[in-house]
C-alpha positions in Angstrom: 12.2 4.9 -20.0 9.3 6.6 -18.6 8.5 6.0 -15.3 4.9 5.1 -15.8 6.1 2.4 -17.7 8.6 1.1 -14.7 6.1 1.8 -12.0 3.4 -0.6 -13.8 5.6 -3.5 -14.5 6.9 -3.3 -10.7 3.5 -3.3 -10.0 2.5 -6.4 -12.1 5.7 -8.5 -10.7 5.3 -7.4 -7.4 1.6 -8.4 -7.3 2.8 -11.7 -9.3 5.3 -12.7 -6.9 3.2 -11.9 -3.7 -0.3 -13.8 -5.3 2.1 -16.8 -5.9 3.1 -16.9 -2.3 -1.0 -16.5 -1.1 -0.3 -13.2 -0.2 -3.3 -10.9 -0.8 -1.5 -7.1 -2.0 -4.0 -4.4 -1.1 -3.4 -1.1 -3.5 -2.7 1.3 -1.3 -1.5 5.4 -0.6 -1.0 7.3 -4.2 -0.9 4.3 -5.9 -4.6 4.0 -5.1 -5.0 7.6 -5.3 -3.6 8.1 -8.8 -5.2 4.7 -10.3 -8.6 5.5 -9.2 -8.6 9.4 -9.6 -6.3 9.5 -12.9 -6.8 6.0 -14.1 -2.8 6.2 -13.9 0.1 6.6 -11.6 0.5 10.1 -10.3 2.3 12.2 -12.2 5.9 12.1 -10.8 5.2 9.4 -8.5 8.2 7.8 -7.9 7.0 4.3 -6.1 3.6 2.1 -5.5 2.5 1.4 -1.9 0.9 -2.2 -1.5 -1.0 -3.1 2.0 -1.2 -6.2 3.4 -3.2 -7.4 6.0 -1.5 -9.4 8.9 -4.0 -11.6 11.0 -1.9 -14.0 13.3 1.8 -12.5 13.1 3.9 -12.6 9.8 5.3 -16.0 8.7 8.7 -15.8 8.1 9.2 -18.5 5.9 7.0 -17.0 3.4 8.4 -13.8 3.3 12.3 -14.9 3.3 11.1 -17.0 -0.1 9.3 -13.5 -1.0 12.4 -12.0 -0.6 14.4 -14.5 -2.9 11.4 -13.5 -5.8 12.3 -10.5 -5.6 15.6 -10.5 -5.9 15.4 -12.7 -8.6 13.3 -10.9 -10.5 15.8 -7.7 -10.3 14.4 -5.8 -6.9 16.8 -4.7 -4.2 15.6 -4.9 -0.3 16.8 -1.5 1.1 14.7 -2.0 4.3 12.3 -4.6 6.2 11.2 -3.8 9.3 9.1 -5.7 11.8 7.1 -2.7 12.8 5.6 -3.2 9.2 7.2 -1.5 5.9 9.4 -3.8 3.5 11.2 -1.1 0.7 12.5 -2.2 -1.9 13.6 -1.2 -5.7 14.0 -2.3 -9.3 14.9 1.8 -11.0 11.5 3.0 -8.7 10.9 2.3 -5.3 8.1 -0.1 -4.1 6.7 -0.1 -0.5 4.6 -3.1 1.6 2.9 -1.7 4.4 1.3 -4.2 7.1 -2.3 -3.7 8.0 -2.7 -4.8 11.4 -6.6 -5.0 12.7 -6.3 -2.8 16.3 -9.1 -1.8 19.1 -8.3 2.0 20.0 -8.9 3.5 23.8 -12.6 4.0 22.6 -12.8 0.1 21.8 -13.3 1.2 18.3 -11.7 -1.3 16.1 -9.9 -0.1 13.1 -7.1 -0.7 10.9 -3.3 0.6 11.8 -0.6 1.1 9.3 2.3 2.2 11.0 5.0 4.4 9.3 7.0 7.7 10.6 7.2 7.5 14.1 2.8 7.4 13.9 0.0 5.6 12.5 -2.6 5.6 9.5 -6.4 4.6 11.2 -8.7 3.4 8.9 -12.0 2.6 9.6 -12.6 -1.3 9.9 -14.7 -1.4 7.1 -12.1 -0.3 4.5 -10.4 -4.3 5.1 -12.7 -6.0 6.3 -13.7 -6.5 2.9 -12.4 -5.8 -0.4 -13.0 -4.1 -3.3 -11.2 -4.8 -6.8 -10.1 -2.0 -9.5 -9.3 -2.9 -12.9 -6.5 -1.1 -14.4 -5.4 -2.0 -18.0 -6.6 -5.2 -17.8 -5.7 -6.7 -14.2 -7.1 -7.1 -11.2 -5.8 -5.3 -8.5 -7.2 -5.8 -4.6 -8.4 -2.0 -3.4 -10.3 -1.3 0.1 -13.6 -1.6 0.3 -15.3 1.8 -0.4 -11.7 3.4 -1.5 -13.8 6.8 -1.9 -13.9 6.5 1.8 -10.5 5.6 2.8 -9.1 8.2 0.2 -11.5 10.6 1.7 -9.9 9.1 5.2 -5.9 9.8 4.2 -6.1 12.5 2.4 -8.8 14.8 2.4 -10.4 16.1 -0.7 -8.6 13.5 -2.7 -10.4 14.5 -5.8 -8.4 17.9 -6.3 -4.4 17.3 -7.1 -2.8 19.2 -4.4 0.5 19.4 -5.0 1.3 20.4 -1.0 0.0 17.4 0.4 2.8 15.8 2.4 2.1 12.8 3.7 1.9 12.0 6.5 1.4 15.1 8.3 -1.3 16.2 6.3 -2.9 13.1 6.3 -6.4 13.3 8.4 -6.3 9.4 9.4 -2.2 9.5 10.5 -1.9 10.0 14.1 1.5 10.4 15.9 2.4 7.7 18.8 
């Protein structure tokens, strides 16, 4: 089966399953990228990347009955972590980062996604409101101005680049 195919119904599931819970998933990384640039996932994309934005701590009760949904409905948890990534898989691989809202040295506040030893930094804006992108028919939750925070993580995000590596190449990831 093609993997467009795969990537879209994890996508509407894994949406499903977190909206049912009162979880707000936040498209996110070149799940974003591909749906707004190519109106489709990135050729040879081989998982989506949801955000989601943690205000007061992460309520474990909710996400242990997340969990169960997912397994139910076929995924398999190969990580959760309490620094903020949950992986997990049905055939493709499906990421949840947590967004946590952070003041840097500066006082600046922003928005932190922490993954490989660094962090994303997104302007505040980019959550404190959202945006909405319909793609075949849903709904999906996008940050506000997503030109911006594409702009943000990856540069010239309107020309494929086939070298990008994330996050390293990234102009928003900073190592801690």
């Amino acid at each position: 089966m093609d993997n467009k195919i795969i990537l879209k119904k994890n996508l509407i599931d894994v949406c499903k399953i977190l909206d049912n819970h009162k979880i707000t998933p936040i498209l996110l990384g070149g799940t974003l990228l591909g749906l707004l640039r190519d109106k489709n996932f990135i050729d040879g994309d081989l998982d989506i990347d949801l955000g989601v934005i943690v205000k007061e701590g992460i309520d474990l009760t909710i996400w242990y009955k997340v969990f169960k949904n997912l397994e139910n409905a076929e995924f398999t948890i190969r990580r959760a972590s309490s620094r903020g990534v949950i992986t997990f898989d049905r055939g493709y691989g499906c990421d949840i980062w947590w967004i946590n809202k952070k003041w840097d040295q500066n006082k600046m506040l922003y928005y932190g996604v922490y993954a490989w030893n660094g962090e994303f930094r997104y302007p505040a804006e980019n959550f404190d409101n959202l945006d909405t992108l319909v793609w075949e028919g849903k709904k999906y939750n996008i940050p506000y101005n997503p030109e911006l925070h594409l702009q943000c993580e990856y540069g010239d995000w309107k020309t494929p680049n086939p070298n990008f590596k994330q996050p390293h190449d990234s102009p928003c990831f900073k190592i801690l």
